[in-house]
N, C-alpha and C positions, 0 to 999 in steps of 0.2 A: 355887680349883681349878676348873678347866673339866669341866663335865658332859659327860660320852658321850655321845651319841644316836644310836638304832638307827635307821638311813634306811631308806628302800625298796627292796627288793632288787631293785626294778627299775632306780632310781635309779643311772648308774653314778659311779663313783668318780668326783670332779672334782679334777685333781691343780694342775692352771695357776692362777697366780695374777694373773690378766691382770684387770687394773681394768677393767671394765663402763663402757660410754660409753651409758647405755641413762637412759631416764628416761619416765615417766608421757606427757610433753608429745611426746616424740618418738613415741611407739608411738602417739598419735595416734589414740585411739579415737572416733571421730562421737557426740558425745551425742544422743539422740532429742528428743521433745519436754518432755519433763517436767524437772522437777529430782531430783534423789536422797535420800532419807530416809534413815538408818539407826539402828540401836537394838540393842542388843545385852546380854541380860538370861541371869542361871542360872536353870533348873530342875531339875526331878525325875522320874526315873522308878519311882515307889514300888514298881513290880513288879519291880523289878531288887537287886539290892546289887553295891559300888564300897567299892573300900578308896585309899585317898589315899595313895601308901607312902613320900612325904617326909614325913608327919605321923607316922611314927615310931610307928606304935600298934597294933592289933588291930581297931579301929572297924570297924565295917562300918556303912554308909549308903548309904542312895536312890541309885539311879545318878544322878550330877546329869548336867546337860545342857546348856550353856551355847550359847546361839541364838543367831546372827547374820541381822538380815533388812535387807535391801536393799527400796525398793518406792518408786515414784512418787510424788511432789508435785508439787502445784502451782505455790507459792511457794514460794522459799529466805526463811531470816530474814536483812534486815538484818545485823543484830548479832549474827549466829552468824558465826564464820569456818568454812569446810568444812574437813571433818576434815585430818589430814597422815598420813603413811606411819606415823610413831611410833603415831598414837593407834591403828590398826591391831595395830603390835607390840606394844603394852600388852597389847592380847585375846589375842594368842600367848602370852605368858607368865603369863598367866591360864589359860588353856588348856593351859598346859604344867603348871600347880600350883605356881610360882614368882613368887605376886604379888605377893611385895616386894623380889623383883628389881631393885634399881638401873637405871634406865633407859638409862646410860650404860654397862650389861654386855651389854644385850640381843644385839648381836652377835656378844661374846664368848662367850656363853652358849649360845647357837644355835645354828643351820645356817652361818653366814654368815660371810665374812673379815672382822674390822674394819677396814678400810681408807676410804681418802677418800671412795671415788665411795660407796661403802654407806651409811658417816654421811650421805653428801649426799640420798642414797634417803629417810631417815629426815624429814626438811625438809619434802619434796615437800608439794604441796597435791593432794589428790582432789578427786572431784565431788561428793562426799556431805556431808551438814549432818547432825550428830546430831540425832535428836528431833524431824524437824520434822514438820508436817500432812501425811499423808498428802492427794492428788489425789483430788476425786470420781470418783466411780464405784467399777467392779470389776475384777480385772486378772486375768490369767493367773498360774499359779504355777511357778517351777521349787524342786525341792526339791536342791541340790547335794550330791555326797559327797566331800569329800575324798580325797587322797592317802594313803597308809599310815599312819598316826601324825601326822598334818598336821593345820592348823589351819581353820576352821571362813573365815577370813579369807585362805587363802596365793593363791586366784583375785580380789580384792579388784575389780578393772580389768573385770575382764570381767562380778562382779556388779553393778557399778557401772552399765554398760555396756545389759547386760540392763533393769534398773532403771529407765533414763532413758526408754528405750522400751516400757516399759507392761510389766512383769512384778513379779512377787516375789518375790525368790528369798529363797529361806530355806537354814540351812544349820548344820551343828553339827559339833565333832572329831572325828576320824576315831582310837578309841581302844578299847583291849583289852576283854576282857570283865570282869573283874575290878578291874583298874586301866590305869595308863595306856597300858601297850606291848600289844602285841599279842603274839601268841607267835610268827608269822611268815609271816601270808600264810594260816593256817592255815583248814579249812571252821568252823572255829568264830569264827576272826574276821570272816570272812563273813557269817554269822550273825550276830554281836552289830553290825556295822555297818548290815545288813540292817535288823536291827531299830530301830537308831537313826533308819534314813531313814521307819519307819514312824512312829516317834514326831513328826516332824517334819511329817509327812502329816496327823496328827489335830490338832498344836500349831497351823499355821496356820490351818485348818479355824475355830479358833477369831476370827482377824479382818475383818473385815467388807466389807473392800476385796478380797476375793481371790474367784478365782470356783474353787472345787473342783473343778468338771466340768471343769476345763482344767488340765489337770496335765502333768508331764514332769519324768523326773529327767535328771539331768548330772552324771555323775562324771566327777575326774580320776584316772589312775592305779589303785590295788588300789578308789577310789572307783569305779571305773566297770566292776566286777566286781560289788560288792555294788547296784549301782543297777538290774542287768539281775535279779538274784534277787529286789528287792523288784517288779519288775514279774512274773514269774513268777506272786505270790502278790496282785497289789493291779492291779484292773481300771478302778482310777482313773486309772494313769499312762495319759496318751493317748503318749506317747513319750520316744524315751531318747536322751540325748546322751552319747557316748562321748571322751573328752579320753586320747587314745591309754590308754584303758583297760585292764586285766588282763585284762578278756573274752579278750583276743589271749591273751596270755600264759598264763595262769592256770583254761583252762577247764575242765580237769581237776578243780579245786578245785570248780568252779562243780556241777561233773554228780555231786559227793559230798554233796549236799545233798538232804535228801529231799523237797523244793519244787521239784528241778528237773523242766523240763517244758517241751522247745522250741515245744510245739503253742501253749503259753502266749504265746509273748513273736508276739504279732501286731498289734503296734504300731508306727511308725515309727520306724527306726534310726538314727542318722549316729555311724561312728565316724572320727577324723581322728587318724593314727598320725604318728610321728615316720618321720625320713626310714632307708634303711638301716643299719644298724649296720658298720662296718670291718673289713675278717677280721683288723686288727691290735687294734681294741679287743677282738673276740671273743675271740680268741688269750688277751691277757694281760690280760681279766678272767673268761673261762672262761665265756664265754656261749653258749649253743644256738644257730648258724648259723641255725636254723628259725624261730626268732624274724624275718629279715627276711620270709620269704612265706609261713610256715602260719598260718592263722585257721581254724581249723575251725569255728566258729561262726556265722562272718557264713556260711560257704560251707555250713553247717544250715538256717540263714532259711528257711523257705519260706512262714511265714505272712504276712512283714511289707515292707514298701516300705521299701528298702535300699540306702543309702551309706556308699562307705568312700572315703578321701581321706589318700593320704601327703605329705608335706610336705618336701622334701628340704635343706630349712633347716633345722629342725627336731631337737633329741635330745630324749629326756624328760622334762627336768627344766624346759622352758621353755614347758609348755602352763600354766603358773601362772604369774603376778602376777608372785610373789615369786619366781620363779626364774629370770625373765627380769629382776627387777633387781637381785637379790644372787647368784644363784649362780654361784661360779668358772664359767671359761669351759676347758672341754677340747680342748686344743690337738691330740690328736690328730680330734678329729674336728668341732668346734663349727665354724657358720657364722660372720659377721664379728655384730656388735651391728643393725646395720641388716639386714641380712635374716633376724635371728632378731625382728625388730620387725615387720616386715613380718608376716614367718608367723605372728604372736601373733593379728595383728590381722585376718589372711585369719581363722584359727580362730575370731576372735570373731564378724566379720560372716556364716560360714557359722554359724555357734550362731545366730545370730540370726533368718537368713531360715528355718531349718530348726524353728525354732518357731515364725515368723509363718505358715509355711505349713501349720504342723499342728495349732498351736493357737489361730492365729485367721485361718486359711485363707484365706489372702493370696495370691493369684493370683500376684502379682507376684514374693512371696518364691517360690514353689513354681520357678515361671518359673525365676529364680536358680539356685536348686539344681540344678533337671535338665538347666542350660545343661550345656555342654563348657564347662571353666574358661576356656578363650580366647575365649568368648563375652561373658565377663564382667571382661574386660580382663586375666587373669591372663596371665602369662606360662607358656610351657610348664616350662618349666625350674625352678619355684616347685612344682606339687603334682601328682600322679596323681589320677585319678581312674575311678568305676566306679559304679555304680546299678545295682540291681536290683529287680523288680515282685514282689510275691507273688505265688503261685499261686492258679487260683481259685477262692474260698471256696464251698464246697457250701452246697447249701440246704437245711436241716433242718427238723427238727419244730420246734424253738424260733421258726422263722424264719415257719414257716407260722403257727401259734399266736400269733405278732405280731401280722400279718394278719387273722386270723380275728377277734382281739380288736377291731381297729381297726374292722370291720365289725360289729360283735356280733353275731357267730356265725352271723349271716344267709348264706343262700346258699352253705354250705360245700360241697355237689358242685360244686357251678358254682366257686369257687375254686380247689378241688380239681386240675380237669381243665383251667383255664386254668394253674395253675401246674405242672401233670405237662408240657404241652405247652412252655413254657420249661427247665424244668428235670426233665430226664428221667428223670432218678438220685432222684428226691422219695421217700420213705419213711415211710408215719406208722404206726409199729409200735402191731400192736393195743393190746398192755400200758398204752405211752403215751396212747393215746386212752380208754383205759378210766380212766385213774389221772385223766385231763383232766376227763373225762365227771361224774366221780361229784365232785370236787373243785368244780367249777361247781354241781354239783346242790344241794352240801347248803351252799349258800351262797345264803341266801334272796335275796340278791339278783341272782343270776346263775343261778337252777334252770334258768329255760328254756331258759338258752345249752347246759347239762349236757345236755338233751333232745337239742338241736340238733348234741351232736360224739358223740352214742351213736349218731344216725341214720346218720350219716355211717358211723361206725365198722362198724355191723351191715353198711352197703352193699358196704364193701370188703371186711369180711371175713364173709361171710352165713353161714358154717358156724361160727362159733365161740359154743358153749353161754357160754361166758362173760359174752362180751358181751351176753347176750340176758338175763344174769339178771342182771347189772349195770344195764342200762335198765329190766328188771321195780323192779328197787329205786327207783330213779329215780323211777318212774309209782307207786310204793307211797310213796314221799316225798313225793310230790306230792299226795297222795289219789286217784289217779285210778287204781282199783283195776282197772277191768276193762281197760286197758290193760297193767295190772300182771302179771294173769292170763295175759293172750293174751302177754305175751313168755316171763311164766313155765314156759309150756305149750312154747313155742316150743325154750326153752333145753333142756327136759327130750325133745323130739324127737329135739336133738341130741345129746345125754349122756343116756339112761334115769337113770346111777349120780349125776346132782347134788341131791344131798341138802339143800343148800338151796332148790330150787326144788321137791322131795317137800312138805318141811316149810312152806315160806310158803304152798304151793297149799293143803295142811291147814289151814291157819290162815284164811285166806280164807274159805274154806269156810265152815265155822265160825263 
């Protein structure tokens, strides 16, 4: 009996049964310098519980986690042959909780039409060797989310892809909170995907090749909804890759999360949508027209340097691997096999220069991106394009307090008044310098710097009792009592009613 599977409801119906002339060798992706690693291991999320609901039981258990990482070598083994398409859908159906599935059903079983070209899919040879030595040094990371219910491996080509040119991508199922479906799109499966991309944030953290200060996530699909939340809440991600992401669709979902927070996401963006939708596919699958030009989202941006890029090759189902080599082809609206190859492969090489340029600030990649596509030999007629700059960043107390630190706290009027003169709008609210002031103090190793943001403080704001019995405390932590006096005295000028400077002037005394 053939298993149901709930798609993604953004995913449209594909009704054609047109055999795919498509294959790995054709789509033609530039490997970088390295060769490809991969490894693919279960874990656990012991704070979570997962019920397995083909094991027929009550069980409840560890959210397991099953990892797929991609990453640079040096050397390929001899005696290793690199992986094929199959050993890929092995992990799918592992991933799906059907691991002694017949190998010979896995199409039946699936997403996929069993037919020739598809078995031929399954042959194919990749770039990657299981198990082998990771490349000296350390590399960038991207953390991938999958599609709706998708597998941890359905972008395989473009991990791969990534991999050869010096990153790590890592990456795990895309799956319910409970078990293994989702409930539909819902802010709680946002959440629990969310969360999975954090668990995969702290999992790599653990290899020794990976550099964590350079981070980015990349979802596809309802992945690239929950990949913009965990940036939201995780100041590790330096940027986000969108693979015609839900962000478009879905944002609604996004803004019912109590984590959301646009001022948050001031990171580097690139979303790359599929091309417009047909008023006859809308018609008879009953899709919102607004889908082809509203994004309220990207047109929210205001903190972050911003590209969006449609693709008019392009439907949704073919920013994946796997669905540019098994999925039916939709005769009312699908391009031919070659120029949905093409578009795969523009999509991968802008993924690529959009992280060399932000995560390892390649002049050259940046160069790329901010070209007009016909600069960089596209044709016009392949993708739209559009960038935008964030607005610009004010300069805060945090910012000054950088500074000041970098100098140890020397010289902070003179700081002060050269950075009031650039930046005009500067603000260093007493509160904050008092809370600065006393936190410096009572850290024996920093009291003097403490001295040095009270003096400052009292100058800007010379009427405030507070501060004056804040630095008296300061000069009383320090022992140096009769300086203690004279602000204590000082503060009580200002406020007769401050009762702690009545009371320490008493004691003093005394």
């Amino acid at each position: 009996m053939r298993r149901l599977v709930v798609l993604s409801i953004l995913v449209l119906v594909q009704t054609s049964l047109v055999l795919a002339q498509t294959s790995l060798k054709k789509i033609d992706l530039e490997s970088g310098d390295f060769h490809v690693g991969f490894k693919h291991y279960l874990t656990s999320d012991s704070t979570r519980t997962y019920k397995r609901i083909y094991d027929w039981n009550n069980k409840s258990i560890p959210r397991p986690i099953p990892i797929s990482i991609w990453y640079p070598s040096g050397k390929a083994l001899d005696y290793t042959e690199p992986m094929n398409v199959l050993d890929y859908m092995e992990i799918l159906k592992e991933e799906e909780e059907w691991e002694y599935l017949p190998n010979d059903q896995i199409l039946n079983w699936f997403y996929y039409p069993n037919n020739f070209a598809n078995q031929s899919h399954l042959k194919e040879q990749t770039t990657a060797q299981y198990g082998i030595k990771p490349a000296e040094g350390t590399f960038p990371v991207v953390v991938y989310a999958p599609s709706y219910q998708a597998s941890s491996i359905e972008n395989f080509a473009l991990c791969e892809y990534l991999a050869s040119h010096g990153y790590v991508v890592i990456s795990s199922p895309s799956r319910g909170t409970e078990n293994r479906f989702f409930e539909g799109g819902t802010p709680k499966d946002l959440e629990t995907q969310a969360r999975d991309i954090e668990f995969l944030i702290k999992e790599v953290q653990k290899l020794p090749y990976v550099e964590t200060d350079h981070m980015a996530t990349m979802g596809f699909s309802f992945g690239g909804l929950s990949n913009v939340l965990s940036q939201m809440r995780n100041e590790n991600i330096m940027a986000i890759v969108s693979l015609d992401g839900s962000i478009k669709y879905q944002y609604d979902t996004l803004k019912k999360s109590p984590f959301f927070n646009m001022d948050k996401v001031d990171v580097p963006f690139i979303h790359m949508a599929q091309k417009n939708i047909p008023e006859q596919v809308m018609a008879e699958d009953k899709i919102d027209p607004e889908l082809n030009t509203k994004f309220e989202f990207y047109d929210s941006l205001t903190n972050s340097k911003a590209y969006q890029l449609k693709f008019h090759n392009m439907t949704h189902s073919y920013f994946s691997t796997l669905g540019v080599l098994f999925q039916s082809r939709d005769e009312r609206q699908d391009k031919s096999d070659p120029e949905i190859m093409e578009s795969y492969r523009l999509v991968s090489q802008y993924s690529l220069n959009f992280l060399d340029a932000f995560l390892k600030n390649d002049p050259k990649a940046l160069k790329f991106l901010n070209n007009d596509p016909s600069q960089n030999g596209i044709a016009k007629d392949i993708l739209d394009y559009q960038a935008k700059e964030p607005k610009e960043k004010g300069f805060g107390f945090n910012d000054f307090n950088e500074l000041a630190a970098e100098q140890n706290y020397g010289n902070l009027n003179a700081l002060y008044e050269s950075l009031l003169k650039e930046h005009p709008t500067l603000e260093l609210p007493e509160g904050k310098l008092n809370n600065l002031g006393l936190q410096l103090v009572f850290n024996p190793k920093t009291s003097a710097h403490g001295i040095n943001v009270f003096l400052l403080a009292t100058a800007l704001y010379p009427n405030s009792s507070n501060l004056y019995d804040s630095l008296a405390e300061a000069y009383l932590f320090l022992g140096e009592k009769d300086k203690a006096v004279t602000s204590f005295k000082k503060s009580l000028d200002l406020n007769p009613q401050n009762q702690n400077a009545i009371d320490r002037l008493e004691q003093l005394r005394k």
